[in-house]
C-alpha positions as a Python dict, from the first residue, in 0.01 Angstrom:
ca = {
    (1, 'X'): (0, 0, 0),
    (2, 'X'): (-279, 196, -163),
    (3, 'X'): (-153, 554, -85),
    (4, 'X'): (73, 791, -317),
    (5, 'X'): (205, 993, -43),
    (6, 'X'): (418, 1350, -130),
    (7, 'X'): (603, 1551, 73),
    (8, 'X'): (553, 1970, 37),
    (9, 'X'): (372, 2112, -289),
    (10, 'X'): (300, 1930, -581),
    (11, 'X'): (172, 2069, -959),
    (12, 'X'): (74, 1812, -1212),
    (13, 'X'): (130, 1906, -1508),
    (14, 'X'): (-102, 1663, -1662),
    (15, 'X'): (-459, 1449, -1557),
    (16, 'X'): (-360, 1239, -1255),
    (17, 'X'): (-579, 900, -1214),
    (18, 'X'): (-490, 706, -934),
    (19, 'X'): (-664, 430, -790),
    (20, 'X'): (-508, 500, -454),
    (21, 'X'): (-563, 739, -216),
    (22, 'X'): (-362, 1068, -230),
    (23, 'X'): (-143, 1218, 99),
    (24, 'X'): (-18, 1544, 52),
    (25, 'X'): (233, 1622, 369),
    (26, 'X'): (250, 2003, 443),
    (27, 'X'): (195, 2117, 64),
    (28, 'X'): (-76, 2188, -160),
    (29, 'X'): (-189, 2031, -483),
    (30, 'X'): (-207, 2193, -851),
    (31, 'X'): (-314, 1977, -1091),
    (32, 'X'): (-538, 2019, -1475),
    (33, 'X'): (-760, 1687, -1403),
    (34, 'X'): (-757, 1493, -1050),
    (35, 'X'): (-931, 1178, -1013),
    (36, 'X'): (-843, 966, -696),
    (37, 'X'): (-996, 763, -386),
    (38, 'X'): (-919, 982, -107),
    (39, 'X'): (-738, 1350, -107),
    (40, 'X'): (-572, 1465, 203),
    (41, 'X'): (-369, 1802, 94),
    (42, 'X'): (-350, 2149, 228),
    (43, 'X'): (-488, 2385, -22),
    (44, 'X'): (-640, 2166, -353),
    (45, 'X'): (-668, 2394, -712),
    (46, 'X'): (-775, 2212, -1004),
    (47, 'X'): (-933, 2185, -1376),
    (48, 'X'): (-1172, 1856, -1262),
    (49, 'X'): (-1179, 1691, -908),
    (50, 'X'): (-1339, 1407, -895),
    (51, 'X'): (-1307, 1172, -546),
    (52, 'X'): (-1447, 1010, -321),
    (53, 'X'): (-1362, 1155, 2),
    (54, 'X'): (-1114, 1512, 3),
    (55, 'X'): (-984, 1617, 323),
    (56, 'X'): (-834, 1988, 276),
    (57, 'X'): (-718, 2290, 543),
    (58, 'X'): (-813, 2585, 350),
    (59, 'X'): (-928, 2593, -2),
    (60, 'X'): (-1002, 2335, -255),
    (61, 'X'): (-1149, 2453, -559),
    (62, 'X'): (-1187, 2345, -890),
    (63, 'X'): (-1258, 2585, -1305),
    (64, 'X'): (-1468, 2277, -1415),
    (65, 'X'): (-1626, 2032, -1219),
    (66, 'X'): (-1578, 1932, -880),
    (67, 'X'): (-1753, 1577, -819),
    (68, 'X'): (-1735, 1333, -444),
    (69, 'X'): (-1867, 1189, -238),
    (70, 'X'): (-1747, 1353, 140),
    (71, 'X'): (-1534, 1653, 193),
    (72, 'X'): (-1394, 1844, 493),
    (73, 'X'): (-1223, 2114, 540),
    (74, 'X'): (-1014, 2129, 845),
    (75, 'X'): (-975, 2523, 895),
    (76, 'X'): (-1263, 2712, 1010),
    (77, 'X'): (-1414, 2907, 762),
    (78, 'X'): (-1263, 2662, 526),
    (79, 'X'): (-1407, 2693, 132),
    (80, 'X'): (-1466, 2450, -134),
    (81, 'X'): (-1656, 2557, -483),
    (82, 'X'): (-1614, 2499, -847),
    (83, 'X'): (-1606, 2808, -1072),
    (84, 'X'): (-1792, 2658, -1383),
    (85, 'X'): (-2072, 2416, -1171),
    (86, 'X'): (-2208, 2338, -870),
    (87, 'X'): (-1990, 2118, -634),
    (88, 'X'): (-2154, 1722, -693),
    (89, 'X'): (-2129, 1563, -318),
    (90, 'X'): (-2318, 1239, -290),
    (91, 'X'): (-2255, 1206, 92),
    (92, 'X'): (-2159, 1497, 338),
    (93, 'X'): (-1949, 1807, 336),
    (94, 'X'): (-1808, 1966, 675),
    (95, 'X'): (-1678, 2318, 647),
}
């Protein structure tokens, strides 16, 4: 159907490309590389992001880049931010 769904915390201990979009029930995600459609997790730490729309509640960061095209965060005073670069967003970002 489209969507890689997981339940609780995940860590990928490898680069994940999935042309799908990602579901992340009640868990965050730890991963080197991510590159997906759509990220829905709690917290999101990461190597590379690169998306085209991330829904997170707290924190989604990234060490290297951080590339998409929409991203939300659901908590107020939510963060996102990429250590090495400035977050690429082609569309909108809601914090």
């Amino acid at each position: 159907d489209g969507v890689l769904t997981i339940e609780g915390d995940v860590s990928f201990e490898f680069s994940l490309k999935v042309e799908a979009r990602i579901v992340v029930k009640a868990g965050d995600i730890n991963a080197r590389n991510i590159e997906a459609w759509n990220i829905e997790a709690m917290d999101i730490n990461a190597r590379n992001i690169e998306a085209m729309d991330i829904s997170f509640y707290a924190v989604a960061f990234a060490y290297l880049s951080f590339k998409c095209k929409s991203i939300v965060g659901r908590r107020i005073n939510s963060k996102f931010f990429c250590l090495d670069k400035e977050v690429e967003i082609t569309g909108s970002a809601t914090v």
